[in-house]
Structure formats: C-alpha cells, structure tokens
N, C-alpha and C positions, 0 to 999 in steps of 0.2 A: 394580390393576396396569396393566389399559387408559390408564390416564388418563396414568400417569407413560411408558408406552411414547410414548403419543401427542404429550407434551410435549417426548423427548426426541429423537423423529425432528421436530417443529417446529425446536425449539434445533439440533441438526443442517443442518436446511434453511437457517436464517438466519444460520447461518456462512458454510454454502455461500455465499450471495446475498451477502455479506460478501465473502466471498475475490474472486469474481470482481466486483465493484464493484472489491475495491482492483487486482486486475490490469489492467482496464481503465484504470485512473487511471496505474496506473505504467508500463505502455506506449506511454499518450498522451502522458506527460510527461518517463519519465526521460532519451532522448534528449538533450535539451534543457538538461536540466540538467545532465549530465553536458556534453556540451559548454561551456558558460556557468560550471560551477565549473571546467575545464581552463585556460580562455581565463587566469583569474587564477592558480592555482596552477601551472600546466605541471607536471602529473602524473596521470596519467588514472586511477590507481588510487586517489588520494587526491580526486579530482572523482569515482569511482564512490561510493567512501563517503557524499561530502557530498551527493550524489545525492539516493542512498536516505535517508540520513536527513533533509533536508528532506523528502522525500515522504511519510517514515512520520510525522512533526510534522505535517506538513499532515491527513493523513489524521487522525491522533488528536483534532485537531482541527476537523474538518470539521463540526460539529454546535452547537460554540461560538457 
C-alpha cells in the first residue's frame, strides 16, 4: 500500500507542475491572441474561444 500511496501523490505532483506550466503559458500568451483572432473576426467572444483553443493545440502538442 506504501508504494501505490507513494505513486499516487507523485501522479498528483506532476499534474500539479502540469497545470501551472500550462497557466504560465496561457497568460504569457493568450492576450495576444485574443487580440490577433479580434483584429480578423471583430468579435471578442469568438477571438476568446479561438484563443483558447489554439493554446490548448499548442499545448497538446508541445512535445511533438
């Protein structure tokens, strides 16, 4: 039972270190992009989505 404790507060840790890598990432950048998807669609809700989801692509694929 140690072992599987042990393993499952590691698996825990490296989400952690996960999450706040991608918050880091989408702070530095979604500004930006949201701006940059606006400029062509003139609609900031529809530039917030295209935002995020180029970020979360980017992200999914960051190790490609």
């Amino acid at each position: 039972m140690p072992r599987l404790v042990a393993a499952t507060l590691i698996l825990i840790y490296s989400i952690m270190l996960a999450i706040d890598d991608y918050n880091q990432f989408y702070v530095r950048y979604n500004k930006q992009l949201v701006r940059f998807a606006n400029a062509y669609l003139h609609d900031e809700h529809q530039a917030e989505d295209c935002a995020i989801e180029a970020l979360m692509k980017l992200w999914e694929r960051r190790c490609d």
